[in-house]
Backbone as a ProteinNet text record, in pm:
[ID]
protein_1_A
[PRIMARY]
XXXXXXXXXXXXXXXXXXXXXXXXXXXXXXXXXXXXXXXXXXXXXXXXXXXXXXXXXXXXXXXXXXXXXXXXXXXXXXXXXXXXXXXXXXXXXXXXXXXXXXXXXXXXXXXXXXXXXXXXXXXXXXXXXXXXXXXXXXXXXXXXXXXXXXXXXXXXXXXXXXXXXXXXXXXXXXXXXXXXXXXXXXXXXXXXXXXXXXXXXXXXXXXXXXXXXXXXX
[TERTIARY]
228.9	316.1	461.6	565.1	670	745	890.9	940.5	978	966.7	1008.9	877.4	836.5	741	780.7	697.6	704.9	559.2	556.7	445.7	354.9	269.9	256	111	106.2	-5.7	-23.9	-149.2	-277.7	-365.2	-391.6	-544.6	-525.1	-639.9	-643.8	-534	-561.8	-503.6	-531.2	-436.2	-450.8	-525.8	-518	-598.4	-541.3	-374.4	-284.9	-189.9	-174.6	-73.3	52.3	135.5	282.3	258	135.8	181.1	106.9	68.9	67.8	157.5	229	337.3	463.1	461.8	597.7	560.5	451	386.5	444	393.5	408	572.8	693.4	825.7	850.4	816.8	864.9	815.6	682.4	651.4	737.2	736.7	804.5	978.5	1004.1	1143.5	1161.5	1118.6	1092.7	1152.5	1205.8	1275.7	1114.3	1109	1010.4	1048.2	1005.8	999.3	887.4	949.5	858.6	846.6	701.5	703.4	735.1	787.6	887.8	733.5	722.7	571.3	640.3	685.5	660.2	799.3	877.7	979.3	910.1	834.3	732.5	686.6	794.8	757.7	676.6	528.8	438.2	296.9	326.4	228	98.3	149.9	68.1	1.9	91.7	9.1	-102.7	-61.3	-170.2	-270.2	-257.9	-400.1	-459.4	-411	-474.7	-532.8	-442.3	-506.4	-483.8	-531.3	-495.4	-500.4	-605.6	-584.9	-456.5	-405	-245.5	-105.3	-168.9	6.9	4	-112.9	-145.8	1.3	43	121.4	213	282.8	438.4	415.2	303.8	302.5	310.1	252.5	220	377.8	449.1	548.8	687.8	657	776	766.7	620.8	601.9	638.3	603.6	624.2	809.2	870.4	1014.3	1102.7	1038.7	1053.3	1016.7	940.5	904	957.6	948.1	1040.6	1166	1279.5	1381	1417.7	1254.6	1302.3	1251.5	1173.9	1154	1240.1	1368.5	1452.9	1593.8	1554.1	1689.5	1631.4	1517.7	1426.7	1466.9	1431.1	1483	1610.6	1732	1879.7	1926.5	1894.9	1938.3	1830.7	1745.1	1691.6	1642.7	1509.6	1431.5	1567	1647.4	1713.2	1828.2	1880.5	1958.7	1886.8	1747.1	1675.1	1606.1	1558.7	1544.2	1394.7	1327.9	1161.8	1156.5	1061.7	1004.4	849	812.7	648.1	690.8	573.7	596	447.7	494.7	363.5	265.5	333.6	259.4	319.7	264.5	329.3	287.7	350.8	375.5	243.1	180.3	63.4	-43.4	-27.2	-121.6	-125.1	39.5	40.8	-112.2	-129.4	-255.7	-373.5	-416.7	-506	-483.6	-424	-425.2	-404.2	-325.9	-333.6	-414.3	-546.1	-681.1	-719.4	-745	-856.9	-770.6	-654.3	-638.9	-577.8	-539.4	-469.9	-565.7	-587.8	-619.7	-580.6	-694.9	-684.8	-535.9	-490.3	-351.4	-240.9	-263.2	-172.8	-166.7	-271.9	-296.4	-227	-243.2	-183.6	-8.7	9.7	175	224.1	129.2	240.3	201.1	74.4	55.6	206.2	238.9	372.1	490	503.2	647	613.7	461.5	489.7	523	445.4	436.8	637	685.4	808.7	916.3	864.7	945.8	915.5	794	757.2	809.5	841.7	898	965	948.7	1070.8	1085.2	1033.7	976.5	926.9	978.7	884.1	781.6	648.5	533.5	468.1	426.3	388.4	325.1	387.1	264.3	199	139.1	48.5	36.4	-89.7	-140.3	-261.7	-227.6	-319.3	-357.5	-522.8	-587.1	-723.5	-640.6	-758.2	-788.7	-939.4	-1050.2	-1119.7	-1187.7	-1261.7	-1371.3	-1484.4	-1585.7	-1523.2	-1586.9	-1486.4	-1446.2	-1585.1	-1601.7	-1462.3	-1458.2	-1339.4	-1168.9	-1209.6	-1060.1	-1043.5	-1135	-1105	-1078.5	-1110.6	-1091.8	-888.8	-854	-744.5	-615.4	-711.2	-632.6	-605	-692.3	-683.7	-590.6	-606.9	-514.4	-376	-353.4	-162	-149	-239.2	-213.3	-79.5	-91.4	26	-58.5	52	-4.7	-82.9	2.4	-30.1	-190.7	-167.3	-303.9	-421.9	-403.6	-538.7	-641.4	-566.1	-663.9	-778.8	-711.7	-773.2	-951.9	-998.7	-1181.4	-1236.6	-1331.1	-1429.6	-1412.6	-1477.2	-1538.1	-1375.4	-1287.8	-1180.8	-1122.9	-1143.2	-1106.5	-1259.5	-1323.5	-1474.1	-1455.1	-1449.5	-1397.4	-1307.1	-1154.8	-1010.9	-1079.1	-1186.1	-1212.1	-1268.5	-1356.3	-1434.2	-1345.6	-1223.4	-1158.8	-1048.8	-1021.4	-956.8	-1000.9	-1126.6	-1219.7	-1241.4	-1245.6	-1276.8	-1148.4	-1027.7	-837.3	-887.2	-890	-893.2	-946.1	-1074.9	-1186.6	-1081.5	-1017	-1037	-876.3	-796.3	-646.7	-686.5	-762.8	-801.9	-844.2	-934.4	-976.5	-865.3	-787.4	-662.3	-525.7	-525.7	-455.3	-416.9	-543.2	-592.5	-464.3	-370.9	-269.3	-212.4	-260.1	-195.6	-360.2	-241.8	-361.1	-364.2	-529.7	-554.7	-645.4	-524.8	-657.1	-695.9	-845.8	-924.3	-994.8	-933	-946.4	-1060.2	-1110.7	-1224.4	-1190.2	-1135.8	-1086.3	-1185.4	-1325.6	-1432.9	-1429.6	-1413	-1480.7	-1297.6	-1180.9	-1056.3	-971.9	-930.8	-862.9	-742.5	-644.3	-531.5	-384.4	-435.9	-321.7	-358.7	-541.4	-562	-589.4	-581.3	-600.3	-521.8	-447.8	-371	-434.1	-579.7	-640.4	-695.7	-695.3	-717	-583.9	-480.8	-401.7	-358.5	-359.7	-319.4	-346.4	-530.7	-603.3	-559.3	-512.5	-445.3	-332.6	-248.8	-144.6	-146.4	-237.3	-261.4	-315.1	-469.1	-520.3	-346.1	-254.2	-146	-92.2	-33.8	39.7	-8.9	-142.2	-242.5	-196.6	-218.9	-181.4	-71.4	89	205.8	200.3	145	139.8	98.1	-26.4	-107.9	59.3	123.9	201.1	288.6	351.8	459.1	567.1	522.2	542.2	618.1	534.6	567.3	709	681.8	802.4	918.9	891.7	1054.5	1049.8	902.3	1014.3	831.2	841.1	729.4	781.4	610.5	595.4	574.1
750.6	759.6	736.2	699.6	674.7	828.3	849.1	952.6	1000.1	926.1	964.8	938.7	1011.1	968.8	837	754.9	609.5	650.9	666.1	674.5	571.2	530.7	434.8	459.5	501	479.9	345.7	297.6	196.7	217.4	117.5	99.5	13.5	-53.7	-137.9	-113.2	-232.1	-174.9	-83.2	-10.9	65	245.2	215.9	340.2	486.6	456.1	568.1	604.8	494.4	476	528.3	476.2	530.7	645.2	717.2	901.2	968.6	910.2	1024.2	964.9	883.4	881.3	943.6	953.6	1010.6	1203.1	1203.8	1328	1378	1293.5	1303.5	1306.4	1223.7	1254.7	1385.8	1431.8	1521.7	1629.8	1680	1761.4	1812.6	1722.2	1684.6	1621.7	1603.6	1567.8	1487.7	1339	1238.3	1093.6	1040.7	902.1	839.5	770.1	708.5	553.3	498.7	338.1	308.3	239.3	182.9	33	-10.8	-185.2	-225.7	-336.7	-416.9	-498.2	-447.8	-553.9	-621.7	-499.8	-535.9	-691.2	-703.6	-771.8	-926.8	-934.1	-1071.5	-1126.1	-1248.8	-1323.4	-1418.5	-1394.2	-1470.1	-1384.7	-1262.6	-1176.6	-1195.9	-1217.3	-1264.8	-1393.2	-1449	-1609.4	-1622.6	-1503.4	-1528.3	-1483.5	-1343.4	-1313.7	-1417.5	-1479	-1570.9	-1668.1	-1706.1	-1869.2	-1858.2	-1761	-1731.1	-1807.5	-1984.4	-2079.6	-2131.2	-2154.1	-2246.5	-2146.5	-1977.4	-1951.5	-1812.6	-1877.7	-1761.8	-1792.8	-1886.9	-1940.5	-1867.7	-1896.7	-1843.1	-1703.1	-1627.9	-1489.9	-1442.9	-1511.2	-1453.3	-1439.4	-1555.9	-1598.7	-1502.7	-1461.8	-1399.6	-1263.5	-1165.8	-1024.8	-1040.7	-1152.9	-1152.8	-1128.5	-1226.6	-1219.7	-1104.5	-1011.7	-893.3	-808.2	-760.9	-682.7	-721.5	-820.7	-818.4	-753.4	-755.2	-723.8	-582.7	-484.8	-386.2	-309.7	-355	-258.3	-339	-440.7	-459.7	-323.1	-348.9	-186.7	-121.3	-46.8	65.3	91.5	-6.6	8.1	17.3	-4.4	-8.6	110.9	141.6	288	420.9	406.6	544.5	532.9	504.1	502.7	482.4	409.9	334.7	480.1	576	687.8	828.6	777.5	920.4	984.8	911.9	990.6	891	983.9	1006.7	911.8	850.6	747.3	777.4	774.8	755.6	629.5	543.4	353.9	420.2	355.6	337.9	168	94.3	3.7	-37.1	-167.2	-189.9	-326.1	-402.5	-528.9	-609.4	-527.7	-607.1	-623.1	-555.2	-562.2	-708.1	-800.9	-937	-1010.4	-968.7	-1052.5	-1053.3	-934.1	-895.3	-977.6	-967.2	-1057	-1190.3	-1252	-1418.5	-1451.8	-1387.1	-1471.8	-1473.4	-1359.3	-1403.4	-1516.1	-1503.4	-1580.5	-1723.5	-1774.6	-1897.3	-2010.8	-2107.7	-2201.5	-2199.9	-2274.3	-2244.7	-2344.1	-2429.9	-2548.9	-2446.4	-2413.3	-2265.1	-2133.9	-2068.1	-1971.3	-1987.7	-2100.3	-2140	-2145.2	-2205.4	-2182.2	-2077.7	-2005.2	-1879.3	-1755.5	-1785.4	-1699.8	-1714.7	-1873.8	-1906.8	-1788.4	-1810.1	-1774.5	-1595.4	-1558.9	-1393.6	-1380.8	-1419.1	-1372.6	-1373.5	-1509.9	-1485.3	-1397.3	-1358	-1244.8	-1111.8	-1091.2	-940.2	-910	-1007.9	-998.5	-881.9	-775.1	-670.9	-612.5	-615.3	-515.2	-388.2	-258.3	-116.7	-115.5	-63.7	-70.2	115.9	126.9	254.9	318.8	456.4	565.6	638.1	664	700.4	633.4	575.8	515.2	609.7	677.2	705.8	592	597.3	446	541.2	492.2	531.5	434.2	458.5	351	441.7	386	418.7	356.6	365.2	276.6	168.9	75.7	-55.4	49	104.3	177.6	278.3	341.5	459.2	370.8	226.7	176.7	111.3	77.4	24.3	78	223	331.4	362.5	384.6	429	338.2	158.5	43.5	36.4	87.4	101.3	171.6	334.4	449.4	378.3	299.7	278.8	176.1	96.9	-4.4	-97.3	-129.5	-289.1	-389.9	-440.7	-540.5	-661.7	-673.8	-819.7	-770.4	-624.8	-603.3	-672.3	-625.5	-648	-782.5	-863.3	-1015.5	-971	-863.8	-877.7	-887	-958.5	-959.4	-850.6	-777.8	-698.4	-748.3	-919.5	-939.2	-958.3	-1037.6	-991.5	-888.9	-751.8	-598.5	-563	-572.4	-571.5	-581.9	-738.8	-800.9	-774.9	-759.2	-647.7	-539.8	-472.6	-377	-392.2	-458.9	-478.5	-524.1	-605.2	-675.8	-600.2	-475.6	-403.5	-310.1	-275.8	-174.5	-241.9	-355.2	-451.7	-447.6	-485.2	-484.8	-340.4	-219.5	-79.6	-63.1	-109.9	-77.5	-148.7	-264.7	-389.5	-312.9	-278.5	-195.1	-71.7	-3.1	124.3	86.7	-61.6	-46.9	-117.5	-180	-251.8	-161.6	-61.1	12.1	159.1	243.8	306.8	435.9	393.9	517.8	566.6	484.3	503.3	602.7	718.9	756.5	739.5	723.9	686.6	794.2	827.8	938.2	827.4	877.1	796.5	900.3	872.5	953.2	899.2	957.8	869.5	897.5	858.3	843.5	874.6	814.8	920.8	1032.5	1139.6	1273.5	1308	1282.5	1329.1	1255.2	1327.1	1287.1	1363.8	1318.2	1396.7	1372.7	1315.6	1299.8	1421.8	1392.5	1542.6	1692.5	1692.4	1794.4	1867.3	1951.5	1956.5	2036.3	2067.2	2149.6	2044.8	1883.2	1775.3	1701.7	1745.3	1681	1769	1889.3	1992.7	1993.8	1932.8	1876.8	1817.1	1694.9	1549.8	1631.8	1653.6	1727.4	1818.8	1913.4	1957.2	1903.1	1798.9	1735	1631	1621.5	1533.6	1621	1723.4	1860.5	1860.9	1878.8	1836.7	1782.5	1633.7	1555	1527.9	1575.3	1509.7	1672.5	1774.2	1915.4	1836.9	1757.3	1731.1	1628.7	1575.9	1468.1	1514.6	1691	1733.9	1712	1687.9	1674.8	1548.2	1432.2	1295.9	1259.9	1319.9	1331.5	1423.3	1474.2	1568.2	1645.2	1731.9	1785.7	1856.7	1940.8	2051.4	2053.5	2041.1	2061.4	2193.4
1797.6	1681.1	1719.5	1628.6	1618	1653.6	1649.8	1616.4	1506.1	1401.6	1267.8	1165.9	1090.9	1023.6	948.6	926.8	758.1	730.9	648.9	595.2	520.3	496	360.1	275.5	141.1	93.7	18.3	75.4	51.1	10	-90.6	-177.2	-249	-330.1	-429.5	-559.3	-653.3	-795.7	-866.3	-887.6	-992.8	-957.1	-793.1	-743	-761	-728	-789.5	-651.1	-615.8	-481.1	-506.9	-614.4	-641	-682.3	-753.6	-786.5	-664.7	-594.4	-476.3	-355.4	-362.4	-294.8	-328.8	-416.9	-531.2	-511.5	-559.6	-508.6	-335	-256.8	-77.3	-88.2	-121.9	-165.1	-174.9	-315.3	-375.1	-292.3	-216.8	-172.2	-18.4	56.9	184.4	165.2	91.6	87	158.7	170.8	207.4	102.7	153.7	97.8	13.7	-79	-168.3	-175	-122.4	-124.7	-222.9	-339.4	-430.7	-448.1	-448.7	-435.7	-559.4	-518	-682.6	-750.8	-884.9	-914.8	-1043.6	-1160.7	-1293.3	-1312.3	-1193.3	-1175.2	-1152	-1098.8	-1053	-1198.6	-1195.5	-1299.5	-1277.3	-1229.2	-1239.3	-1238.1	-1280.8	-1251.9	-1363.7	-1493.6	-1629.8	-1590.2	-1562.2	-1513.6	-1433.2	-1345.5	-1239.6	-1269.4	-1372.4	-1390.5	-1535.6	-1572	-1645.5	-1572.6	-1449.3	-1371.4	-1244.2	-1143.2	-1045.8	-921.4	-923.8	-886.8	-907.4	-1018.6	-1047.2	-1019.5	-1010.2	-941.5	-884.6	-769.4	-660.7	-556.1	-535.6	-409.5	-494.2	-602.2	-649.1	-648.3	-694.5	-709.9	-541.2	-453.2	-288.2	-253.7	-290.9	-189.5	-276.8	-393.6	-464.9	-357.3	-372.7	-354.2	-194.7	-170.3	51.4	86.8	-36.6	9.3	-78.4	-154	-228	-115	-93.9	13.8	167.7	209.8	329.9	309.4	191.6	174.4	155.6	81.4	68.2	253.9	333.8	416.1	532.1	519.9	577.8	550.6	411.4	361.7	397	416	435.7	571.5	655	806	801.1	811.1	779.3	733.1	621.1	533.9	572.6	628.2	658	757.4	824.3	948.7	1042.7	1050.7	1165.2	1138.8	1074.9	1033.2	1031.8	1103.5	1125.9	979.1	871.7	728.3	738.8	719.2	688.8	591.1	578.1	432.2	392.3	255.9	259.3	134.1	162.4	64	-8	-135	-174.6	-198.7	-22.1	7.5	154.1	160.8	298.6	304.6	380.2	375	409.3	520.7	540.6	436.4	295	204	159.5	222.9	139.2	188.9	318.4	370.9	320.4	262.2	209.8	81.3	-1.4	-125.7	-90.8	-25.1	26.8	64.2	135.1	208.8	71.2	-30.7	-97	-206.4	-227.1	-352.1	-330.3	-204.5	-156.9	-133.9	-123.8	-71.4	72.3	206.2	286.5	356.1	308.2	339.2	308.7	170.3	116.5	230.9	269	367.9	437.2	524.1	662.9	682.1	564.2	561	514.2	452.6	430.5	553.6	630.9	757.3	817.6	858	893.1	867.7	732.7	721.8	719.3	686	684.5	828.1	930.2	1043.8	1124.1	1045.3	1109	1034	911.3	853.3	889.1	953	961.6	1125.8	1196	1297.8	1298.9	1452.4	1476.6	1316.5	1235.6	1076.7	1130.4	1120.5	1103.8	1062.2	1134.3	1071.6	1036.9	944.2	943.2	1045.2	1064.6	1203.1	1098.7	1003.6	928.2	867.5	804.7	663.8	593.9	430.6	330.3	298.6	333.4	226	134.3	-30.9	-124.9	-136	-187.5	-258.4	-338.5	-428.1	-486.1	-574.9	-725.1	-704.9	-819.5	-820.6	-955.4	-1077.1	-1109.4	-1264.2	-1264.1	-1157.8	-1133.6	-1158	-1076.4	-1060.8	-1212.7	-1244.5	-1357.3	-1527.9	-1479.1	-1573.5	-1526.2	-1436.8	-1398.6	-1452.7	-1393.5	-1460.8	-1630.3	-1664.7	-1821.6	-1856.7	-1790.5	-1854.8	-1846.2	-1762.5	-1745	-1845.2	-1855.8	-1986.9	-1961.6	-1811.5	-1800.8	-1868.3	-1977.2	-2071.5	-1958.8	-1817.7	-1714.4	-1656	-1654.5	-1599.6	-1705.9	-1801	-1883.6	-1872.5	-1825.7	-1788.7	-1628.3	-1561.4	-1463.7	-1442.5	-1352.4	-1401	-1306.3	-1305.1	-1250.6	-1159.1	-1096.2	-1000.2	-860.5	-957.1	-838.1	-794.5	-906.9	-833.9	-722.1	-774.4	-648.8	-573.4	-540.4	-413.8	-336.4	-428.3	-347.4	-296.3	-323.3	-277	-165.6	-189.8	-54.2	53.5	54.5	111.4	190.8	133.3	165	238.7	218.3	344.3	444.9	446.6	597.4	682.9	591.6	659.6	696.8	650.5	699.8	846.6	778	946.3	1053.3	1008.4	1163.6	1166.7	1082.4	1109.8	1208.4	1189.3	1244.5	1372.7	1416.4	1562.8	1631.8	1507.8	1650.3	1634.6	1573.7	1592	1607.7	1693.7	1728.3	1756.5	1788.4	1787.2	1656.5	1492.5	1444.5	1292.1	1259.2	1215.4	1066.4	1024.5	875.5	878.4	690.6	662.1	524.8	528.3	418.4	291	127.8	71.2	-41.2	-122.1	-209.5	-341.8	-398.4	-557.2	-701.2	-608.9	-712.4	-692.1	-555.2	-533.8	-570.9	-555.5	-587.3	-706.3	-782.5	-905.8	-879.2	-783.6	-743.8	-895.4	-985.4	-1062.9	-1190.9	-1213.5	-1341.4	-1247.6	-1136	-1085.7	-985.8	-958.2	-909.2	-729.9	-776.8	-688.2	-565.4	-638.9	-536.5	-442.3	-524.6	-502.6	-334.8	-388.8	-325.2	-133.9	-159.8	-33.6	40.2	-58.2	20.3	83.1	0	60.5	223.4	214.7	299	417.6	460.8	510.7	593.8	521.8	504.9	628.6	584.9	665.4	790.8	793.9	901.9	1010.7	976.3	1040.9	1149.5	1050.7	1070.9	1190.5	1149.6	1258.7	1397.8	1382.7	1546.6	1554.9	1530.6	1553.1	1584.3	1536.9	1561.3	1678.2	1813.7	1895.2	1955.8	1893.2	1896	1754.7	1675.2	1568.9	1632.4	1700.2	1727.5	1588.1	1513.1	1396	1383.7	1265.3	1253.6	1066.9	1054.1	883.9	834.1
[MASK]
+++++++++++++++++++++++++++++++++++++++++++++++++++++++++++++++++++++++++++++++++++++++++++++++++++++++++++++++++++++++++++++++++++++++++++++++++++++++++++++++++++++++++++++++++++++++++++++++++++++++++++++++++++++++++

């Protein structure tokens, strides 16, 4: 681990990443990095035709997000102040394999790989998942008008796609720890008695780390 916690929670759409990061904030008194989405003016498009403006939607969120965990590094981590994201940059990969063309892929592997350069990478990652029926109940309750085109079979697939990045993150990066939470058996937003877990299981953690952080939860 690092000396300062970054934290980041991960998961698919709509799993409930920003309220239990906002949650992990407020509890810990921790800086809240929130990813820029509803700002991506190509977000409607894409879920209408996600062949014709997968590249503009990849390449907007890649140079949005490089910028905020460039301030992120600058204004806090690099000034000693704790962060938890409710994402992290490497999620762009995960959405560019499945939605790019492979000529498309290849050049934007390019330019992520030379933007994430010397980039902070999280020493903890929360990754929820949970089952389509669950995510797609959650996607509903928030009711983003851009969401509503989205299809079953490409949240499925994010899913699946995203447990594979997990596993192969976890064996190549073995110092860094993931806790893995399940979004069917926890409803940390109607319950406060689940939330409470995460929380704790959380406490957990950053305690075995205490040592390597210079600091005690």
């Amino acid at each position: 681990m690092e000396t300062l916690p970054f934290i980041t929670v991960e998961g698919p759409i709509g799993i409930g990443k920003t309220s239990l990061a906002k949650a992990i904030s407020s509890h810990l008194h921790y800086h809240l990095l929130k990813e820029i989405v509803d700002e991506n003016p190509f977000l409607e498009k894409f879920y209408d035709n996600i062949e014709e403006w997968s590249f503009q939607l990849e390449m907007f969120f890649l140079c949005n997000r490089y910028k905020q965990l460039e301030d992120i590094n600058t204004d806090y981590l690099l000034k000693n102040k704790p962060v938890v994201s409710d994402y992290h940059i490497f999620k762009n990969l995960i959405f560019a394999r499945r939605t790019l063309k492979t000529d498309q892929y290849q050049k934007y592997l390019q330019i992520y790989n030379i933007l994430i350069k010397d980039m902070p990478q999280p020493n903890l990652v929360i990754y929820l998942n949970a089952s389509l029926d669950t995510v797609m109940k959650r996607i509903k309750m928030r009711g983003r008008d851009f969401e509503k085109n989205i299809s079953a079979d490409y949240l499925k697939q994010l899913s699946a796609d995203y447990d594979l990045f997990m596993d192969n993150f976890e064996r190549t990066h073995p110092s860094i720890p993931v806790l893995r939470f399940n979004g069917d058996d926890l409803d940390f937003i109607q319950y406060e008695g689940d939330l409470q877990y995460i929380l704790d299981q959380l406490s957990l953690t950053l305690q075995k780390g205490a040592q390597c952080y210079g600091t005690s939860q």
